[in-house]
GUBALUM-940127 format. One record per residue: residue in three letters; x, y, z negated of N, C-alpha, C, O in turn. Coordinates in steps of 0.1 Angstrom, whole numbers, padded with zeros to 4 digits. Last residue first. Example, Ala and Ser with C-alpha at 12.3 -4.5 7.8 and 13.67 -1.06 7.14 Angstrom:
<pts>
  resn   n.px   n.py   n.pz  ca.px  ca.py  ca.pz   c.px   c.py   c.pz   o.px   o.py   o.pz
   SER   0128  -0022  -0071   0137  -0011  -0071   0129   0000  -0079   0134   0011  -0080
   ALA   0132  -0057  -0078   0123  -0045  -0078   0132  -0033  -0078   0142  -0033  -0085
</pts>
This chain:
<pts>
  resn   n.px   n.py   n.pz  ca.px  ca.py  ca.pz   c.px   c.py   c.pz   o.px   o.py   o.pz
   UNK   0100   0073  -0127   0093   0063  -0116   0094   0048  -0119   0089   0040  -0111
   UNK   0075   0090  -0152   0083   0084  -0149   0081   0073  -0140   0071   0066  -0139
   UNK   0060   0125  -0151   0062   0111  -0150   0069   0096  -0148   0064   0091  -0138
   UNK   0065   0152  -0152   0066   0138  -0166   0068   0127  -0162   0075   0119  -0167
   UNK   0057   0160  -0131   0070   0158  -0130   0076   0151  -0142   0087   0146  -0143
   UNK   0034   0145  -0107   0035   0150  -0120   0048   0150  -0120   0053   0143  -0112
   UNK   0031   0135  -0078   0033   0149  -0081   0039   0155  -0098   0046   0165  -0100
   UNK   0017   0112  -0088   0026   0110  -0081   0035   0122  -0083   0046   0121  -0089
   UNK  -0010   0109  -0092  -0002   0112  -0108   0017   0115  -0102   0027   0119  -0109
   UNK  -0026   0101  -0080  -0023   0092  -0091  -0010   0097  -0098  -0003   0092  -0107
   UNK  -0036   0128  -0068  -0051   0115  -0085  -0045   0106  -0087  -0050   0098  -0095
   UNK  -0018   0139  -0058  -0026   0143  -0073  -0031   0133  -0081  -0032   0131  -0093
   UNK  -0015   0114  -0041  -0004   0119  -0045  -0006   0124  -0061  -0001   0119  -0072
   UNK  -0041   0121  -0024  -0034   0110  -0033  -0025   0113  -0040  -0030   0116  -0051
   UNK  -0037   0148  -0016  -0048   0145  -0027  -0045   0130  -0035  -0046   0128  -0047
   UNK  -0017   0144   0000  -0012   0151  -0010  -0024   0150  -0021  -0021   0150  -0033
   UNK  -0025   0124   0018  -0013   0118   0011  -0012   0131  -0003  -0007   0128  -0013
   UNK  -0047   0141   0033  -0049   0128   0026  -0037   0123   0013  -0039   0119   0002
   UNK  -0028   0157   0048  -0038   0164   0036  -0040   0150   0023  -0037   0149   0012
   UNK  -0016   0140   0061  -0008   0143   0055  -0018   0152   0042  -0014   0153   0030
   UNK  -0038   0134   0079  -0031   0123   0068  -0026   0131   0061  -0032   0131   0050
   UNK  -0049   0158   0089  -0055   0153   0081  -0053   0141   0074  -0060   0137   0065
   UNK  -0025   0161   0105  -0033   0172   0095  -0036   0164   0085  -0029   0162   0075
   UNK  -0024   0141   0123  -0012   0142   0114  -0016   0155   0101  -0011   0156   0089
   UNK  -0049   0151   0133  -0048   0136   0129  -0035   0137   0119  -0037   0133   0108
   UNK  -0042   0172   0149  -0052   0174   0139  -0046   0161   0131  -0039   0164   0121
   UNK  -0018   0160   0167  -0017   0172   0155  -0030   0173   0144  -0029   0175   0132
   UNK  -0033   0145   0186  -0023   0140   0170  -0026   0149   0162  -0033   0148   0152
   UNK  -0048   0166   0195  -0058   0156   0186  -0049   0148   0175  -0051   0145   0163
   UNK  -0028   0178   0210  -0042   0190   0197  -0044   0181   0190  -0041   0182   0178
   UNK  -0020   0157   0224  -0012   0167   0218  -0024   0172   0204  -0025   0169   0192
   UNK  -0043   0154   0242  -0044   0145   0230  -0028   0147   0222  -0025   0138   0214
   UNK  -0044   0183   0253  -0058   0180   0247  -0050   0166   0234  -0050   0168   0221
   UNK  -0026   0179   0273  -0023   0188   0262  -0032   0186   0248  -0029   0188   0237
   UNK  -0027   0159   0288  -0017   0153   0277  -0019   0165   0268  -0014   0164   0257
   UNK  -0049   0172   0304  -0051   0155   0297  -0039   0159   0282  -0043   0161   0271
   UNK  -0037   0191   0316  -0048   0197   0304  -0051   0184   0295  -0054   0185   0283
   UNK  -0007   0198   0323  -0014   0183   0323  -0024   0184   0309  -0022   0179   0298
   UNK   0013   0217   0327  -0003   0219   0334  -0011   0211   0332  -0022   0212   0338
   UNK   0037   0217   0321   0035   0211   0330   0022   0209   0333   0019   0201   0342
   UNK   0037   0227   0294   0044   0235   0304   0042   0226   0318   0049   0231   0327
   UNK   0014   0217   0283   0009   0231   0286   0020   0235   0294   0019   0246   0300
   UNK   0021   0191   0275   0013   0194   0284   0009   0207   0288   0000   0207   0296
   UNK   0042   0196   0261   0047   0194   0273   0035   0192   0281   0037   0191   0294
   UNK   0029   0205   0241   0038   0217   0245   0041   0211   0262   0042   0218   0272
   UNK   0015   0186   0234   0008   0194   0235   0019   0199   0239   0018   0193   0250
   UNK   0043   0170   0222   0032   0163   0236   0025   0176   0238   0031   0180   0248
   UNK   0044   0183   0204   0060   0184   0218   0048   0178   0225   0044   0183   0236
   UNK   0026   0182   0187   0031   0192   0192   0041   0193   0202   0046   0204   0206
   UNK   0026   0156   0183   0013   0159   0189   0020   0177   0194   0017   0181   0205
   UNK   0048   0154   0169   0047   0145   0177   0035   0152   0188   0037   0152   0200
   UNK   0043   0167   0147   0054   0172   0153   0053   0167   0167   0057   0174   0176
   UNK   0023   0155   0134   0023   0166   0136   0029   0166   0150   0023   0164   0160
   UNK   0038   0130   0126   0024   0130   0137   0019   0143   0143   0013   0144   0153
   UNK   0049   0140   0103   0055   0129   0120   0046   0132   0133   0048   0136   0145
   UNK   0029   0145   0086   0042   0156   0094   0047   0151   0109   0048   0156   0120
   UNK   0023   0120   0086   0013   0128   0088   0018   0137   0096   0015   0139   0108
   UNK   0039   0108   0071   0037   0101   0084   0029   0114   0090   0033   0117   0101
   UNK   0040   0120   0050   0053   0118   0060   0045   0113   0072   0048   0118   0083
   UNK   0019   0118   0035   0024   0131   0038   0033   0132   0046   0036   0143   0050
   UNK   0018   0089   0031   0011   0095   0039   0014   0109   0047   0011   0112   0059
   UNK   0045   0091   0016   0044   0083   0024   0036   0084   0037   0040   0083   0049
   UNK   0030   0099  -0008   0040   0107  -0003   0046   0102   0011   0052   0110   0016
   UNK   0010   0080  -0014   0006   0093  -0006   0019   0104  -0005   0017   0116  -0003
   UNK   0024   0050  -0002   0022   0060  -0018   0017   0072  -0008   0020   0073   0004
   UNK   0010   0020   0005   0014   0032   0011   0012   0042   0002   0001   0044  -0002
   UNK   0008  -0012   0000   0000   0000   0000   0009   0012   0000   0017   0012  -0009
</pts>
């Protein structure tokens, strides 16, 4: 099972990923690749949101905590 700091990485990944695809569809005119560019990047949004609310509810974030 995947710690939500884990998610917050993949997420970033996914960002970055959806943004060179989106970039390289907007310098090369390919409205297709620029469109599923936008949709990583949301998708890497919305993990990486995911990984930080996990992160909070288990305590992951705390700095008492011990690993």
């Amino acid at each position: 099972m995947a710690t939500g700091k884990e998610h917050e990485d993949e997420g970033q990944v996914e960002q970055v990923k959806g943004a060179v695809k989106e970039g390289w569809g907007a310098l090369t005119g390919d409205r297709s690749t620029e469109a599923e560019g936008k949709v990583e990047r949301a998708k890497g949004s919305v993990q990486e949101k995911y990984g930080e609310v996990k992160s909070d509810l288990t305590g992951e974030n705390d700095p008492t905590r011990k690993p």
